[in-house]
HTML snippet that shows the backbone in 3Dmol.js (N, CA, C, O; Angstrom):
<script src="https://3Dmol.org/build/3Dmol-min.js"></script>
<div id="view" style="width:600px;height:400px;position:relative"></div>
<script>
const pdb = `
ATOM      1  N   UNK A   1      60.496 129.817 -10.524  1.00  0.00           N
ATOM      2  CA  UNK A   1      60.130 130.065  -9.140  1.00  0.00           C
ATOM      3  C   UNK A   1      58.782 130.784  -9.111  1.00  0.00           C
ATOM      4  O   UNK A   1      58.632 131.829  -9.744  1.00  0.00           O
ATOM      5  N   UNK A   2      57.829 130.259  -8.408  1.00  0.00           N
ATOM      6  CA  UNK A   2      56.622 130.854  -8.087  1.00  0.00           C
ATOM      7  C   UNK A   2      56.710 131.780  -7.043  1.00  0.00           C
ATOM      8  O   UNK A   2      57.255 131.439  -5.993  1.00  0.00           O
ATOM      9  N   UNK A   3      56.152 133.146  -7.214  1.00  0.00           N
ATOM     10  CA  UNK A   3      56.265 133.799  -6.232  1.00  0.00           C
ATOM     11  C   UNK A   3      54.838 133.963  -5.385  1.00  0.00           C
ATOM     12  O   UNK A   3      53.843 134.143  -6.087  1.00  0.00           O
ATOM     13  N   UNK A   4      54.650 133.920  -3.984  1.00  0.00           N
ATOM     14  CA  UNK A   4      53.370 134.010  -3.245  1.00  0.00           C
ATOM     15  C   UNK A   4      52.975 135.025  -2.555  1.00  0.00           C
ATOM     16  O   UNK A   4      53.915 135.132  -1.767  1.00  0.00           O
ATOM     17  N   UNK A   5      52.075 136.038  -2.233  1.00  0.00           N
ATOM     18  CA  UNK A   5      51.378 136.398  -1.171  1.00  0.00           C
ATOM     19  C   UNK A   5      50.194 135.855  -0.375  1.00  0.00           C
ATOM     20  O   UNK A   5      49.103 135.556  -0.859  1.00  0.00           O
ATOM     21  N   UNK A   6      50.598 135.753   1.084  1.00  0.00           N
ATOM     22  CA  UNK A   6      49.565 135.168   1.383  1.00  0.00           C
ATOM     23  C   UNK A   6      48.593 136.138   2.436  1.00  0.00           C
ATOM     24  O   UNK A   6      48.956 136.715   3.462  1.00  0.00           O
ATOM     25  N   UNK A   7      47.545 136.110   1.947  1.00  0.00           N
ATOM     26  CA  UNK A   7      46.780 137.394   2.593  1.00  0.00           C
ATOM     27  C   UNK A   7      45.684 136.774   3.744  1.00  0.00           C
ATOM     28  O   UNK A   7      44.779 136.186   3.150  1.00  0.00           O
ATOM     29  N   UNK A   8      45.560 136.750   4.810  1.00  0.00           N
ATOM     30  CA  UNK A   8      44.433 136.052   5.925  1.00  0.00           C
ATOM     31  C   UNK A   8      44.644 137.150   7.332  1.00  0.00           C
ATOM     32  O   UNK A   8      45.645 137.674   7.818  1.00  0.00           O
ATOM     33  N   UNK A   9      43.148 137.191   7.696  1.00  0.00           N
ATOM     34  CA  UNK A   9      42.492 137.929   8.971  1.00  0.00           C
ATOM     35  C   UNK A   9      43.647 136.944  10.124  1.00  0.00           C
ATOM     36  O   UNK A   9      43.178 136.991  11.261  1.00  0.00           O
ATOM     37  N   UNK A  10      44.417 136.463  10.095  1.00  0.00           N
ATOM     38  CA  UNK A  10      44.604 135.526  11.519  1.00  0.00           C
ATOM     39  C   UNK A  10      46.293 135.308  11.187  1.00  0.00           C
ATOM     40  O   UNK A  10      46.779 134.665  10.257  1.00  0.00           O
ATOM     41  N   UNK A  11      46.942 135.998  12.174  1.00  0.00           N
ATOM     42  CA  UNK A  11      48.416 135.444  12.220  1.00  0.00           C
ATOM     43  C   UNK A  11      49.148 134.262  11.980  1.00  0.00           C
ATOM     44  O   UNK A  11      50.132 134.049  11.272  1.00  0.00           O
ATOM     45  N   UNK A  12      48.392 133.452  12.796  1.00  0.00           N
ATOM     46  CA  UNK A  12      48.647 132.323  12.844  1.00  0.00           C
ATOM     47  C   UNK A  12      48.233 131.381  11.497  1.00  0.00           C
ATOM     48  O   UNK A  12      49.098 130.539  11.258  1.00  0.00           O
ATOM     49  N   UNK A  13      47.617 131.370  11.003  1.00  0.00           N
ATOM     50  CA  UNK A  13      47.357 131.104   9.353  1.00  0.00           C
ATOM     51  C   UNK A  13      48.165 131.545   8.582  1.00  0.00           C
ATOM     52  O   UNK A  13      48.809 130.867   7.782  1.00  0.00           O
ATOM     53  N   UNK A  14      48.244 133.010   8.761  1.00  0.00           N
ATOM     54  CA  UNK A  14      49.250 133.238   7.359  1.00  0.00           C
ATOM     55  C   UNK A  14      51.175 132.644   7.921  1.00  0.00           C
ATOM     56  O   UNK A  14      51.983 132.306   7.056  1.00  0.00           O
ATOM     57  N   UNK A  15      51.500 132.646   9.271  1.00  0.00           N
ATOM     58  CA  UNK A  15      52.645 131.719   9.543  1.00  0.00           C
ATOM     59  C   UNK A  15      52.638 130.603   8.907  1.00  0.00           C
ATOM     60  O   UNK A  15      53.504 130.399   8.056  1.00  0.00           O
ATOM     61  N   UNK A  16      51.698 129.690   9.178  1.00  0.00           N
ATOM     62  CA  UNK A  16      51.583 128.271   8.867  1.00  0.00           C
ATOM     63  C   UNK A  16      51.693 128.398   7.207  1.00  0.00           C
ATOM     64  O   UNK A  16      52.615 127.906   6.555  1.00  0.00           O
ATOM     65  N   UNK A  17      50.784 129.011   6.752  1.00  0.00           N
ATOM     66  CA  UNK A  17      51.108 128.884   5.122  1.00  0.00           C
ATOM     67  C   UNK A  17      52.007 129.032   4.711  1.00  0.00           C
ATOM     68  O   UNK A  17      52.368 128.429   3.700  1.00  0.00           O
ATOM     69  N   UNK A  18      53.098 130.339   5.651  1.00  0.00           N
ATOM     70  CA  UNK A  18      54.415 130.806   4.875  1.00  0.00           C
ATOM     71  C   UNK A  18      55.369 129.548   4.933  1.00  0.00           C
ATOM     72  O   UNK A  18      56.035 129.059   4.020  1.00  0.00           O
ATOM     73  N   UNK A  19      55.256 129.157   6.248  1.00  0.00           N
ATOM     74  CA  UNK A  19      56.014 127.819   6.794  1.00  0.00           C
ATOM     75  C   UNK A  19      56.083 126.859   5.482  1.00  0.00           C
ATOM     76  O   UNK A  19      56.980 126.773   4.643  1.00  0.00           O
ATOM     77  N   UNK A  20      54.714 126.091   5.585  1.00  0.00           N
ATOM     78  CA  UNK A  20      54.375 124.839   4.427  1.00  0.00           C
ATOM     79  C   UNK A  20      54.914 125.605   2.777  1.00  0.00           C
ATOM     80  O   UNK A  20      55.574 124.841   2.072  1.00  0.00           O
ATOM     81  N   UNK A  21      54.706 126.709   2.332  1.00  0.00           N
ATOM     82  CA  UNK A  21      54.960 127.286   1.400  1.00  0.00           C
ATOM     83  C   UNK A  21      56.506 127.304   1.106  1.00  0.00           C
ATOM     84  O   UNK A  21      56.965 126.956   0.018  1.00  0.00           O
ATOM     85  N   UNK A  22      57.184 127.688   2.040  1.00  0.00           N
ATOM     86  CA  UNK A  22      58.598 128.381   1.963  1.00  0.00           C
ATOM     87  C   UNK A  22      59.534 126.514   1.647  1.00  0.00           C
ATOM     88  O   UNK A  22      60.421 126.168   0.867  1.00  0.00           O
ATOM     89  N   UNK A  23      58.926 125.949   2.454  1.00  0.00           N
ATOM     90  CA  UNK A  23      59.317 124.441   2.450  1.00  0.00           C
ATOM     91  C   UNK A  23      59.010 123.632   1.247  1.00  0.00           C
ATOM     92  O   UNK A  23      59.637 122.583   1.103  1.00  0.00           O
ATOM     93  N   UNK A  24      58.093 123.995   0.330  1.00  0.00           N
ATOM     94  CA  UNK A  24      58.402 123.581  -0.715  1.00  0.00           C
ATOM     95  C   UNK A  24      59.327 124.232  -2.190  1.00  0.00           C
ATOM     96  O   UNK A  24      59.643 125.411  -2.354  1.00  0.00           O
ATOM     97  N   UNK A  25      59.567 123.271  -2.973  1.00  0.00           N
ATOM     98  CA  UNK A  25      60.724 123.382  -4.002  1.00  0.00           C
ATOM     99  C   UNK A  25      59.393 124.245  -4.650  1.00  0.00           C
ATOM    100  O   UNK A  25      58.176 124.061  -4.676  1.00  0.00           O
ATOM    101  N   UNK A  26      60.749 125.760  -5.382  1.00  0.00           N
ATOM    102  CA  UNK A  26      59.782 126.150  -6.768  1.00  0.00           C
ATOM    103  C   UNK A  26      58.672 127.827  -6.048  1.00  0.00           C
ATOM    104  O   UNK A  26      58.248 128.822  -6.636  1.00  0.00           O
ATOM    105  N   UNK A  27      58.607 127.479  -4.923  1.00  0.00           N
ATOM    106  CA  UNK A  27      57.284 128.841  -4.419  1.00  0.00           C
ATOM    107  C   UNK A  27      58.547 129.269  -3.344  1.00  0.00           C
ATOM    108  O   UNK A  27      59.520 128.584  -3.030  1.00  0.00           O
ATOM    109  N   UNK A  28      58.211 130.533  -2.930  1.00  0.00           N
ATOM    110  CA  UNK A  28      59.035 131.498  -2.291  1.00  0.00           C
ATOM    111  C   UNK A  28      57.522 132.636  -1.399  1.00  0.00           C
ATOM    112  O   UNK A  28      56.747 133.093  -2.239  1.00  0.00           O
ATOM    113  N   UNK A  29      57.323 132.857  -0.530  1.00  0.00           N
ATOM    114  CA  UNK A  29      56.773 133.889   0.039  1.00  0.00           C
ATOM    115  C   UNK A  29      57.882 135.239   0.169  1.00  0.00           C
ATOM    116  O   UNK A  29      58.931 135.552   0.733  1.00  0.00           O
ATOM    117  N   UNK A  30      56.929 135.739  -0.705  1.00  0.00           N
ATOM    118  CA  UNK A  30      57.852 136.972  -0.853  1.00  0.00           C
ATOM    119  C   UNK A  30      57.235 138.026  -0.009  1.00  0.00           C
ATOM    120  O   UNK A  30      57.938 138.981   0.321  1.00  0.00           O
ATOM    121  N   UNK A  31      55.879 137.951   0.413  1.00  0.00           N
ATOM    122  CA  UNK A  31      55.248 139.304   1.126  1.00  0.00           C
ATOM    123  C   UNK A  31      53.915 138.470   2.057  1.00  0.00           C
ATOM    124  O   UNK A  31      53.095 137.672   1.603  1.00  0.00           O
ATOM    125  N   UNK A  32      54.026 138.896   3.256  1.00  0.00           N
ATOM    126  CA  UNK A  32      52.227 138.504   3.845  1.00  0.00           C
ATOM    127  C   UNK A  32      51.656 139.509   4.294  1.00  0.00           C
ATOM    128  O   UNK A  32      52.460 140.439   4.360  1.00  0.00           O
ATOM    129  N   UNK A  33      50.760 139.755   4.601  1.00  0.00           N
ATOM    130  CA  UNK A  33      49.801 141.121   4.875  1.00  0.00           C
ATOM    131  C   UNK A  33      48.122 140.299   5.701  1.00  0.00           C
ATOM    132  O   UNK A  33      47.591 139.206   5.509  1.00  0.00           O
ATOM    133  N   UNK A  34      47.718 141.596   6.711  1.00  0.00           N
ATOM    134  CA  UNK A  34      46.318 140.837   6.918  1.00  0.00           C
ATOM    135  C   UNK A  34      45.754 141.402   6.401  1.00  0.00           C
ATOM    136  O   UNK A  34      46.198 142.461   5.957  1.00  0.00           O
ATOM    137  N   UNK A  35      44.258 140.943   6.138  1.00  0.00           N
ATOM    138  CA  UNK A  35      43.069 141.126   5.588  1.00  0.00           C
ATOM    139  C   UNK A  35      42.325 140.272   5.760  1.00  0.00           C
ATOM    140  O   UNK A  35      41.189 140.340   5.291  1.00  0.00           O
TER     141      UNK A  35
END
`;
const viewer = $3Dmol.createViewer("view");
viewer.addModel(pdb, "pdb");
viewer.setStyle({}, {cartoon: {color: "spectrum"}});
viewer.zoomTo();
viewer.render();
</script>
Protein backbone atom coordinates (compact mmCIF):
# COMPACT_ATOMS: atom_id res chain seq x y z
CA UNK A 1 0.00 0.00 0.00
CA UNK A 2 1.26 3.39 -0.99
CA UNK A 3 0.72 5.91 1.38
CA UNK A 4 -0.05 9.80 0.10
CA UNK A 5 -0.02 13.37 1.20
CA UNK A 6 -1.40 15.68 -0.82
CA UNK A 7 -0.29 19.22 -0.21
CA UNK A 8 -2.04 22.32 -2.61
CA UNK A 9 -2.95 26.24 -1.97
CA UNK A 10 -6.75 25.34 -3.18
CA UNK A 11 -9.39 23.07 -1.49
CA UNK A 12 -10.82 22.04 -4.16
CA UNK A 13 -7.64 20.38 -5.72
CA UNK A 14 -6.52 18.71 -2.88
CA UNK A 15 -10.49 17.04 -2.70
CA UNK A 16 -10.26 16.02 -6.21
CA UNK A 17 -6.85 14.35 -5.77
CA UNK A 18 -7.94 12.66 -2.51
CA UNK A 19 -11.11 11.51 -4.46
CA UNK A 20 -9.10 10.06 -7.78
CA UNK A 21 -6.36 8.81 -5.24
CA UNK A 22 -8.50 7.04 -2.58
CA UNK A 23 -10.29 5.27 -5.74
CA UNK A 24 -7.48 3.68 -6.82
CA UNK A 25 -6.15 0.02 -5.79
CA UNK A 26 -2.72 0.12 -3.70
CA UNK A 27 -2.56 4.32 -2.58
CA UNK A 28 -4.53 5.42 0.52
CA UNK A 29 -4.55 9.34 1.48
CA UNK A 30 -3.63 9.27 4.74
CA UNK A 31 -3.21 13.19 5.50
CA UNK A 32 -3.96 16.61 3.29
CA UNK A 33 -2.80 19.95 4.42
CA UNK A 34 -2.62 23.49 2.46
CA UNK A 35 0.27 25.07 1.24
Amino acid sequence: MIRVVVVDDEALVRSGFELILNASDGIQVVATAEG
